[in-house]
C-alpha positions as CSV (number, residue, x, y, z in Angstrom):
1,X,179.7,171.0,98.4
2,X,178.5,169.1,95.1
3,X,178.4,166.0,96.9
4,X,176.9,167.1,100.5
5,X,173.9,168.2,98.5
6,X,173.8,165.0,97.0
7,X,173.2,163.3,100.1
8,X,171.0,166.2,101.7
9,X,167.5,164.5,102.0
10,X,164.9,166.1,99.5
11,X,162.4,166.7,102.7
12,X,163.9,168.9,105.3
13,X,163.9,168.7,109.3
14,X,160.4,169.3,110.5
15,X,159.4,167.7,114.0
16,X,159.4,164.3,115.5
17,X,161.5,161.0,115.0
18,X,162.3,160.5,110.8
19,X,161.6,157.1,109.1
20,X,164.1,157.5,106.1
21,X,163.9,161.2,105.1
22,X,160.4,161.8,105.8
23,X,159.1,162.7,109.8
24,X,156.4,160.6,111.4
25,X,154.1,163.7,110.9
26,X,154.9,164.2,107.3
27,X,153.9,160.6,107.3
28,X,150.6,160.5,109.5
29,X,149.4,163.9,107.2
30,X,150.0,161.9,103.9
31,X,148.3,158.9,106.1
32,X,144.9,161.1,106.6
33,X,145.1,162.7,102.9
34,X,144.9,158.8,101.4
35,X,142.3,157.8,104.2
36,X,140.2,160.8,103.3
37,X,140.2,159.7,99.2
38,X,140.2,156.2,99.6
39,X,137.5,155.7,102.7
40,X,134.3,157.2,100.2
41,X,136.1,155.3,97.2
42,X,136.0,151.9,98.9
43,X,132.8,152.5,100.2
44,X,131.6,153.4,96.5
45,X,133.4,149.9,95.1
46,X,131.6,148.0,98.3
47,X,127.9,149.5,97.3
48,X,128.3,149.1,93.6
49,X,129.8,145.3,93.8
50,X,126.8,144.7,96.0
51,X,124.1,146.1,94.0
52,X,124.3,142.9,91.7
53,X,125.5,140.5,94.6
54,X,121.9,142.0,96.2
55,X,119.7,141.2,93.2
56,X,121.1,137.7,93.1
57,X,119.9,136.9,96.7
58,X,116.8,137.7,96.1
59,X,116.6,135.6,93.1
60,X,118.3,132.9,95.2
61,X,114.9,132.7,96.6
62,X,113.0,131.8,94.0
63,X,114.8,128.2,93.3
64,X,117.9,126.5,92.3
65,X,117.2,127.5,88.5
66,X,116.3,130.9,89.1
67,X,119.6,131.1,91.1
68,X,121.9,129.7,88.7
69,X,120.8,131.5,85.8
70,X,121.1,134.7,87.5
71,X,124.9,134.0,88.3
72,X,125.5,132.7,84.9
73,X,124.1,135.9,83.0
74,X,125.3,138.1,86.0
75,X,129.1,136.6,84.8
76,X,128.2,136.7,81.0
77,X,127.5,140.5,81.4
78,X,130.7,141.2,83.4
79,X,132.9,139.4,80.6
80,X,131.5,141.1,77.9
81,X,130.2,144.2,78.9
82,X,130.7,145.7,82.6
83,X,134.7,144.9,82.5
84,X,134.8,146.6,79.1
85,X,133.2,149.4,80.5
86,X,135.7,150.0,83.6
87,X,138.2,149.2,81.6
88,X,137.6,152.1,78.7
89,X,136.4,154.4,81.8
90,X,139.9,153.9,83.4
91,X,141.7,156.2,80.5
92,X,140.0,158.6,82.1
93,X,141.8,158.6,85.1
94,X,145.2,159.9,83.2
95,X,143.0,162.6,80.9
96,X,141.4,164.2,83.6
97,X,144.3,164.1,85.9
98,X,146.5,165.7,83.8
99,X,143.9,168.5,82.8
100,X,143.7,168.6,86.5
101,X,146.9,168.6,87.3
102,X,147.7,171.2,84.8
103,X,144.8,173.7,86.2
104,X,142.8,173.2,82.8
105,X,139.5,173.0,84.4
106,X,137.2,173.4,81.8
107,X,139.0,170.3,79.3
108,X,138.0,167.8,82.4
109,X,134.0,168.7,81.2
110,X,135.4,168.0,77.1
111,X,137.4,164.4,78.3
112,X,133.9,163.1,79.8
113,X,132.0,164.1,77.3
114,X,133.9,162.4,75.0
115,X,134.1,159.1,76.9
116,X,130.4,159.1,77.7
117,X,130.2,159.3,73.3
118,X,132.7,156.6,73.1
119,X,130.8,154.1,75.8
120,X,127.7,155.0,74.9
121,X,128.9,153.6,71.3
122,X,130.2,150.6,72.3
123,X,127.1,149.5,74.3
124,X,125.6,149.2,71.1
125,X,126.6,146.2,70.0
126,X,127.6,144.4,73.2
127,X,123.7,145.3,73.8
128,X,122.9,142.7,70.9
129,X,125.7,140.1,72.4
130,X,123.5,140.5,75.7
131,X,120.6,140.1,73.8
132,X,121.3,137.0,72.8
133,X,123.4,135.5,75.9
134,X,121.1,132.3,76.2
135,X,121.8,131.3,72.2
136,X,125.7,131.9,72.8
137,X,125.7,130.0,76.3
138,X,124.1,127.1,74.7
139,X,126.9,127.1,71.6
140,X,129.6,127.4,74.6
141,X,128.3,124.0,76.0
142,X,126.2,125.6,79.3
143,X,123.2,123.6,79.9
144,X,120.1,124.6,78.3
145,X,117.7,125.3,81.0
146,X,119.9,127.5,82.4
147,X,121.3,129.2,79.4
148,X,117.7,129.8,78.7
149,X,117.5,131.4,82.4
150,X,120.2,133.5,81.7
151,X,119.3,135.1,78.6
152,X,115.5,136.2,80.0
153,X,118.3,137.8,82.7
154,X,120.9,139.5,80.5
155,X,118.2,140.8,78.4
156,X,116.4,142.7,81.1
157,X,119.7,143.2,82.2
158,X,120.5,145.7,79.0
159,X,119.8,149.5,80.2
160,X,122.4,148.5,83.0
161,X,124.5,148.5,80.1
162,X,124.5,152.1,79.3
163,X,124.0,153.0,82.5
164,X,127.2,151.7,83.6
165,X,128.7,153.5,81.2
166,X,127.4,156.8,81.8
167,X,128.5,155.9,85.7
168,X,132.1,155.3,85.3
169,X,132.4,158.5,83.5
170,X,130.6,160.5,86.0
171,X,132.8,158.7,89.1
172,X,136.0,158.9,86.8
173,X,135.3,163.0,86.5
174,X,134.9,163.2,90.3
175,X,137.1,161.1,91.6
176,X,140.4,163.1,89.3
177,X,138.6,166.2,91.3
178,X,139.2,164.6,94.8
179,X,135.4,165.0,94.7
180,X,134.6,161.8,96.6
181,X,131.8,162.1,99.5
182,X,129.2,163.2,96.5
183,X,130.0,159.6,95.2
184,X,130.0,157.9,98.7
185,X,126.4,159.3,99.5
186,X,124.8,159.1,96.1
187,X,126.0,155.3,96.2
188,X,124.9,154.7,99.4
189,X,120.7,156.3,98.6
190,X,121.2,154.0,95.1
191,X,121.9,150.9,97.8
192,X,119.0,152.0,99.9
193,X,116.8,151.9,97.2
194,X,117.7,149.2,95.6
195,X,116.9,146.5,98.6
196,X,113.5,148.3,98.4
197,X,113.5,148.1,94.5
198,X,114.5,144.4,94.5
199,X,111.8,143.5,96.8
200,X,109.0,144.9,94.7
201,X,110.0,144.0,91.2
202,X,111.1,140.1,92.3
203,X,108.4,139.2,94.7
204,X,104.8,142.1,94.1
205,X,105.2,142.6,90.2
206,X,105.5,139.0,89.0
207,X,108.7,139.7,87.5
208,X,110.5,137.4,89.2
209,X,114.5,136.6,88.2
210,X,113.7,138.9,85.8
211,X,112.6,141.8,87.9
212,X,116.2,141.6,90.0
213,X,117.7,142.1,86.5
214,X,115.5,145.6,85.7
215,X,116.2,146.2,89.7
216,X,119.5,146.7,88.6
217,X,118.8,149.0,86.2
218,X,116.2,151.3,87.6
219,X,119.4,151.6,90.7
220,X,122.1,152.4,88.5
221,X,119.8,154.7,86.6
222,X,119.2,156.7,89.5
223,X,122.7,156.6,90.5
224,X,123.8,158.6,87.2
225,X,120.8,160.8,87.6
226,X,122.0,161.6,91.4
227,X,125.7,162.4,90.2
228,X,124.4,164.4,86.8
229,X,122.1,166.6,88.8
230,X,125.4,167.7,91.5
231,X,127.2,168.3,88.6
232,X,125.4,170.4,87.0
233,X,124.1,172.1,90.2
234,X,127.1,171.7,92.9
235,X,129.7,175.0,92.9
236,X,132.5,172.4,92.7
237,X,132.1,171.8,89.7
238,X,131.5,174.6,88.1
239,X,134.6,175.4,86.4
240,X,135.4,171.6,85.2
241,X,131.8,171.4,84.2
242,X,131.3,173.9,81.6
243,X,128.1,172.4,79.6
244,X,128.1,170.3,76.7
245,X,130.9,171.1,73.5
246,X,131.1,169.9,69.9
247,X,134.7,170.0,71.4
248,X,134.2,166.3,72.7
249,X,133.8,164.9,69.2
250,X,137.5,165.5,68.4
251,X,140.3,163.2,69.6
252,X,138.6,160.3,69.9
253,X,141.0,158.5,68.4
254,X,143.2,160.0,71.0
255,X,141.1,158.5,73.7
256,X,140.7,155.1,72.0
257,X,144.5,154.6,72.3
258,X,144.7,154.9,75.7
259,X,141.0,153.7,76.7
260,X,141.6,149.9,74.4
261,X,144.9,149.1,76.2
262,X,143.2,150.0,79.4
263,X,140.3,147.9,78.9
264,X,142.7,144.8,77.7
265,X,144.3,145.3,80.6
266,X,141.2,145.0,83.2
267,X,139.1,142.4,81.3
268,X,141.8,140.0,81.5
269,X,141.9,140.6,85.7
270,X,138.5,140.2,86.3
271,X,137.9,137.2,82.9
272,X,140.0,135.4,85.1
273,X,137.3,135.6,88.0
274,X,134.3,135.1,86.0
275,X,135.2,132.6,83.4
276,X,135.1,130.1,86.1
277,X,131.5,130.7,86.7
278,X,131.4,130.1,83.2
279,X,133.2,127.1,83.5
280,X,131.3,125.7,86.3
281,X,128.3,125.1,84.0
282,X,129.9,122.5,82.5
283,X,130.4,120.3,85.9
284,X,128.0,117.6,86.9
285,X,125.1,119.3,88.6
286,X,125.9,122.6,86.8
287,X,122.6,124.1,88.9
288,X,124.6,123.8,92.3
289,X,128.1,124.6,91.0
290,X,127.4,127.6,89.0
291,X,125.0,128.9,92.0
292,X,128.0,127.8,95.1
293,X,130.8,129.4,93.0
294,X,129.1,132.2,91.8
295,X,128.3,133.4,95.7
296,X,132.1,132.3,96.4
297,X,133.2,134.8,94.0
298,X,131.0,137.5,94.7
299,X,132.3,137.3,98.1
300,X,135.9,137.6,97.1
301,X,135.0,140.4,94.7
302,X,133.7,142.6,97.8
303,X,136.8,141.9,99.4
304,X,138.5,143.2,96.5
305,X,137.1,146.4,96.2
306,X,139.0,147.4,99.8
307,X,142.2,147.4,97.9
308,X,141.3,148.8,94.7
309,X,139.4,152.0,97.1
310,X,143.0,152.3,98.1
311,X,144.7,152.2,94.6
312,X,142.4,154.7,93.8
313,X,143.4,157.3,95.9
314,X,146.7,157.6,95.0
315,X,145.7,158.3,91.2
């Protein structure tokens, strides 16, 4: 007896032909349940990706220069600030899920809260590292004009910075929920926008390069203001979202020992991308190589976002 139920399968008969011990409908349900999560998710990774990839062709109009230096502070601000930002914003995948898991609703309102404090923090100083991006790429051997370029960029660049960080928290808190559409649509207006947004601040207010960089902003900006406001107002929420708590100042410690490893982990997957845009201002011609690789890479990075929609789901 000990050993037939052993060897009974863990799922039991339930219609249809079996593929190990699971039936093809048992199968095509857990198909749709993934496809449901990780459709909106991909389509969130897509839109974000290409809000920067959209700024940078419109700055590819402007010139050679304009291009290259956009690219170059567009990789300087992934390798020391956006991965570090996903990276910390991924520990909350495993705080919220748990709360979740375990039916502790309102603790999924405290773990946000607490990261948006943490993220907020460290955008301080990689906010003065982005200030001075065109000093730094000069002492890494880039060539001047376009180090010069590409600080004017990453500074106007900064509120992304804290934007960003606000924005994986809010997409980290839905996302644990299953909450994905609200992210899928308020992505897709921010997109919308932002081809409109671009177009004004690059080529009517004088901006130029510099206007795609506050493009970014003002998008991601409203992107955090679009996912605040259904928080606060949407019924879904309104028993993980239980208003602000002096509760989110404690543990942070906690948090950082999960959120550091986390971010190690993720900067050194996507360094590995963007150092070579890096690197590519050291080649003869460093205008047209930075500018060709750059686009190369952006390219692959949209195609990398289908996966990781995928991985997403099953968190």
């Amino acid at each position: 007896m000990e050993e037939e139920g052993l060897l009974r399968p863990l799922v039991g008969q339930v219609s249809g032909k079996r593929v190990g011990s699971y039936s093809k409908d048992e199968i095509c349900c857990e198909f749709k349940k993934q496809l449901y999560l990780a459709g909106p998710l991909m389509t969130v990774n897509l839109l974000i990706c290409g809000l920067s990839m959209i700024s940078v062709m419109f700055v590819g109009h402007l010139g050679e220069l304009a291009l290259s230096g956009a690219s170059m502070a567009t990789s300087f601000a992934s390798v020391t600030g956006t991965s570090l930002m996903a990276g910390m914003g991924s520990a909350l995948d495993t705080f919220c899920g748990q709360s979740f898991g375990a039916k502790q609703y309102h603790m999924l309102g405290i773990h946000k809260q607490r990261a948006m404090i943490v993220l907020l923090s460290a955008s301080i100083p990689l906010a003065f590292i982005w200030a001075n991006a065109g000093t730094l790429l000069v002492f890494l051997g880039q060539d001047p004009e376009i180090s010069a370029e590409a600080g004017h960029y990453a500074r106007f660049m900064i509120p992304t910075l804290f934007a960003n960080a606000l924005l994986q928290c809010h997409v980290r808190f839905l996302q644990s929920q299953n909450n994905v559409v609200p992210m899928m649509l308020s992505t897709g207006i921010t997109t919308l926008l932002h081809i409109l947004i671009c177009w004004i601040m690059v080529f009517k207010s004088g901006l130029g390069s510099r206007g795609a960089a506050l493009a970014n902003a003002i998008s991601l900006w409203i992107n955090v203001l679009l996912l605040a406001i259904y928080v606060r107002v949407s019924p879904t929420c309104k028993n993980t979202w239980t208003g602000f708590s002096k509760e989110a100042f404690h543990n942070i410690p906690t948090f950082l020992k999960l959120a550091v490893p986390s971010a190690v982990m993720v900067c050194l997957e996507i360094w590995s991308f963007e150092m070579m845009v890096l690197l590519s201002g050291l080649l003869p011609n460093p205008q047209l190589e930075t500018s060709v690789l750059s686009i190369s890479l952006n390219t692959c990075s949209m195609i990398y976002m289908i996966p990781l929609g995928l991985s997403g789901a099953t968190r």
